[in-house]
N, C-alpha and C positions, 0 to 999 in steps of 0.2 A: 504494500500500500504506500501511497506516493504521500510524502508529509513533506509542507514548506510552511514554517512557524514563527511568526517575524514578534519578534519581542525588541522594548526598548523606546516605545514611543511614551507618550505622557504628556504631560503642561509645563510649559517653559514659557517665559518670559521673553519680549522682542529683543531680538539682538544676542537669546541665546544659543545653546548648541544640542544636540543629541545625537544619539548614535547607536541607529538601527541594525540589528541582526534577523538572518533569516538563514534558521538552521534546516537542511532538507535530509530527507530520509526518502530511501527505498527509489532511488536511480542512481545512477552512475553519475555523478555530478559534476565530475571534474568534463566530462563532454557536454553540457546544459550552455547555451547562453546566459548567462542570469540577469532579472531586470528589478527594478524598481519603480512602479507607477501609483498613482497618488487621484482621488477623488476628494474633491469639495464638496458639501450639500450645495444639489440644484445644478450642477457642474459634472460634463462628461470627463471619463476619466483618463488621463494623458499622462505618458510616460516622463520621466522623471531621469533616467539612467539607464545606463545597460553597460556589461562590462563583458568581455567573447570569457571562451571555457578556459583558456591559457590564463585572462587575466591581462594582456598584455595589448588590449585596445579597450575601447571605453569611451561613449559619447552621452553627451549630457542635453536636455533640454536646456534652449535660449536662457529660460528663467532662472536656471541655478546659476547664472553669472557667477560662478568660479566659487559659490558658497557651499557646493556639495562634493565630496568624494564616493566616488564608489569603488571597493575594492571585496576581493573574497580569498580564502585562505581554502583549497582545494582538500588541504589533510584534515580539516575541520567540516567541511561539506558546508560552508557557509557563506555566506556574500554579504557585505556591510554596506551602510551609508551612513557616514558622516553628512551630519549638518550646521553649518553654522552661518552667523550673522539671521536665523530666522526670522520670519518676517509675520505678519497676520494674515497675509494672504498665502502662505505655507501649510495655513489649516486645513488635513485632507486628513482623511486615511490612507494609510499606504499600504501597497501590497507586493508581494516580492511573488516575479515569475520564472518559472524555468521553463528553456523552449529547448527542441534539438529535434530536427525533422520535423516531422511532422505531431510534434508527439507539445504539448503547452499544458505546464501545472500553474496555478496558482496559490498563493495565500490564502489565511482569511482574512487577513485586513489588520492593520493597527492605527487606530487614533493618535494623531500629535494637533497639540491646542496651542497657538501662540498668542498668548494674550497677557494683558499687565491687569 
């Protein structure tokens, strides 16, 4: 059974930082794309990041203007996103996806709130 389990989001204040995990289970992960996209209420949901299976490409949505990392650690089965400088229009749920072929898992979702 396919598990990707994103822990790490929460309430932070503008201007501060977090940093998301998404631990996967039950694929071979070091061959997965992995991604990171994010929903707003009332807002369709748009990707955020994406890093290939090596690790060693990695493209970011215009909006993370250089505020987001995304990286992942293959012996751990995990993919992260750092975030900082957050903003209040950051407030989404995010979701961490793995692609390869034909084959797309996702999260279930984690709440990050940035508000004062």
């Amino acid at each position: 059974q396919v598990q990707l389990e994103e822990s790490g989001g929460g309430l932070v204040q503008p201007g501060g930082s977090l940093r998301l995990s998404c631990a996967a289970s039950g694929i071979n992960f070091s061959i997965y794309l992995m991604g990171w996209y994010r929903q707003a209420p009332g807002k369709q949901r748009e990707l955020v990041a994406r890093i290939s299976s090596g690790g060693s490409y990695t493209n970011y949505a215009d909006f993370v203007k250089g505020r987001f990392t995304i990286s992942r650690d293959n012996a751990r089965n995990t993919v992260y996103l750092q975030m900082n400088g957050l903003e209040p229009e950051d407030t989404a749920v995010y979701s961490c996806t793995a692609a390869f072929a034909s084959m797309n898992y996702w999260g279930k979702g984690i709440q990050v709130t940035v508000s004062s």
